[in-house]
C-alpha positions as CSV (number, residue, x, y, z in Angstrom):
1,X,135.5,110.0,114.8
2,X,135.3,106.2,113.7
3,X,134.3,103.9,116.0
4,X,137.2,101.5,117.4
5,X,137.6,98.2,116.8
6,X,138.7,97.0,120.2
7,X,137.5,98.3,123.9
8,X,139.9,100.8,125.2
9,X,140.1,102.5,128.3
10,X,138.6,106.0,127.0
11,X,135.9,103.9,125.2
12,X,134.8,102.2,129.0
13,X,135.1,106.0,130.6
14,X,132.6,107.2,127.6
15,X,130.3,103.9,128.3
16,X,129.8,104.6,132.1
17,X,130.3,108.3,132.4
18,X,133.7,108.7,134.2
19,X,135.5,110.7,131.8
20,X,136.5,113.6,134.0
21,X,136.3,114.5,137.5
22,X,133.6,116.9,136.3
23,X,131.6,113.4,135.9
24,X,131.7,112.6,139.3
25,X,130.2,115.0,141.7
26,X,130.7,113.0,144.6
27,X,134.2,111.9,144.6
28,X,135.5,115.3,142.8
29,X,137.7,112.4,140.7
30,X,137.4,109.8,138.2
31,X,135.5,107.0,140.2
32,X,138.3,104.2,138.4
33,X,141.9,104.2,138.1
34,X,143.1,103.0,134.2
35,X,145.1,100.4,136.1
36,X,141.6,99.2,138.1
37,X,139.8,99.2,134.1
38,X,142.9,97.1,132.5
39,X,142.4,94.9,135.6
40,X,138.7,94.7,134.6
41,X,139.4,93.6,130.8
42,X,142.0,91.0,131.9
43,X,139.1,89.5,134.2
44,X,136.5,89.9,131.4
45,X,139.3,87.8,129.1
46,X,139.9,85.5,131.3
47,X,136.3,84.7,132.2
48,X,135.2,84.4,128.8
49,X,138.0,82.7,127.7
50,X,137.3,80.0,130.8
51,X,133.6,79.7,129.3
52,X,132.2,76.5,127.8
53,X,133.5,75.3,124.9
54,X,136.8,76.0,126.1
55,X,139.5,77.1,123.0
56,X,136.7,78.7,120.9
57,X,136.7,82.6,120.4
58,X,139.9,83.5,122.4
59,X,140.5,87.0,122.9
60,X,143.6,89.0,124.2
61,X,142.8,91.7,126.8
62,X,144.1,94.3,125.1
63,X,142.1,93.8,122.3
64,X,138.4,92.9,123.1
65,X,136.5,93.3,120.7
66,X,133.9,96.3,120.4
67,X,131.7,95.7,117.9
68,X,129.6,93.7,120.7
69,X,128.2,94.1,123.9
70,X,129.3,90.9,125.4
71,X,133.1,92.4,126.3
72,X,131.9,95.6,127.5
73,X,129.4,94.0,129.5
74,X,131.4,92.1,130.8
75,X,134.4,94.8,132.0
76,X,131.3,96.4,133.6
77,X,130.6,93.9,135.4
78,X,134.2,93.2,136.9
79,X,134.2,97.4,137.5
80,X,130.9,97.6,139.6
81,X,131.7,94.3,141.4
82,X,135.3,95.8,142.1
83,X,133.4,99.0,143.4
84,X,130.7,97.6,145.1
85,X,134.3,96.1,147.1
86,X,135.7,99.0,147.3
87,X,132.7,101.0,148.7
88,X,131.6,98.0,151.3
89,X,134.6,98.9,153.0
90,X,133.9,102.5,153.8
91,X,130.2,101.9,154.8
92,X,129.0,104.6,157.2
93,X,126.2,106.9,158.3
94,X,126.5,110.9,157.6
95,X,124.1,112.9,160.3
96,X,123.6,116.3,160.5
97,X,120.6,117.2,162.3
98,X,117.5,115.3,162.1
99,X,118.9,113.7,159.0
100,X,121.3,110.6,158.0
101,X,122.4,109.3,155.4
102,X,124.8,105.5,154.4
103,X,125.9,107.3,151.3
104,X,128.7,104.3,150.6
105,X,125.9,101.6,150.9
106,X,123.1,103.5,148.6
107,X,126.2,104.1,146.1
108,X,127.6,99.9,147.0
109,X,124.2,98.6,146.3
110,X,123.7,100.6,143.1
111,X,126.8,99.6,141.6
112,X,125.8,95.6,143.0
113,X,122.9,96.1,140.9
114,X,124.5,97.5,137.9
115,X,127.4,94.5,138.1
116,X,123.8,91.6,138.2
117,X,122.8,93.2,135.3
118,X,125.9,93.4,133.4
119,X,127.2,89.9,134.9
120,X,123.7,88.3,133.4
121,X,123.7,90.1,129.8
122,X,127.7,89.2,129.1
123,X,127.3,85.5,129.8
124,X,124.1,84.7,128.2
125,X,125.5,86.9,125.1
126,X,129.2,85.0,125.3
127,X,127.6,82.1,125.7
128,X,125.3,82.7,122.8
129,X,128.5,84.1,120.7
130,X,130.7,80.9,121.5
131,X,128.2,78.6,120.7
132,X,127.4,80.0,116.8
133,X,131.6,80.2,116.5
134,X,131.1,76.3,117.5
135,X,128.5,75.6,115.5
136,X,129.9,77.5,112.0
137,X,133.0,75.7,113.0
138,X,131.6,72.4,113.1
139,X,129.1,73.0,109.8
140,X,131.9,75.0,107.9
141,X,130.3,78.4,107.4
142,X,132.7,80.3,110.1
């Protein structure tokens, strides 16, 4: 199977392990909706396309490219921050006997920790990406 050249929806299910319902042990269910990772590529277009300098390297949702980290990164990103939303919503404590658990918030401040990370690795490496497009622009070798 050849690698594709943009991020698709099966491609971000592969990357963070919720291809089948099997995946998710919890929530007997894919954790995300293809409508919620769409959602999460039009942000990640949008927020690189809004990054400094502005017009270089504009990419179309629907066809991110995959041959870096910087647009997977950054649909991660928008995911866990949508589920770290999602989850802080539902926050409460399971007890059965002498023991409780805050399932939601262990699961809410995973995902906030995954989204940091992501969030931090896509905009230093669009950052980085957008500047060497401006600077073979300006010295002619893009």
């Amino acid at each position: 199977m050849a690698y594709p050249a943009y991020i698709t929806i099966e491609l971000v299910r592969q990357e963070i392990q919720d291809r089948t319902p099997a995946d998710n042990s919890i929530d007997c269910d894919l954790f995300f909706s293809d409508e919620e990772i769409l959602h999460a590529m039009d942000r990640a277009a949008a927020k690189y396309n809004g990054m400094s300098p502005l017009g270089i390297d504009v990419v179309d949702p629907r066809r991110l490219p995959a041959n870096t980290d910087v647009f997977m990164d950054a649909v991660l990103a928008s995911l866990y921050k949508s589920a770290t939303h999602k989850l802080a919503r539902n926050i409460m404590t399971w007890q059965t006997g002498d023991s409780s658990v805050d399932l939601e918030k262990t699961r809410m401040e995973m995902f906030s920790a995954l989204q940091k990370q992501a969030e931090a690795a896509w905009k230093e490496a669009g950052r980085e990406r957008k500047m060497e497009i401006n600077r073979n622009l300006a010295w002619g070798y893009f």
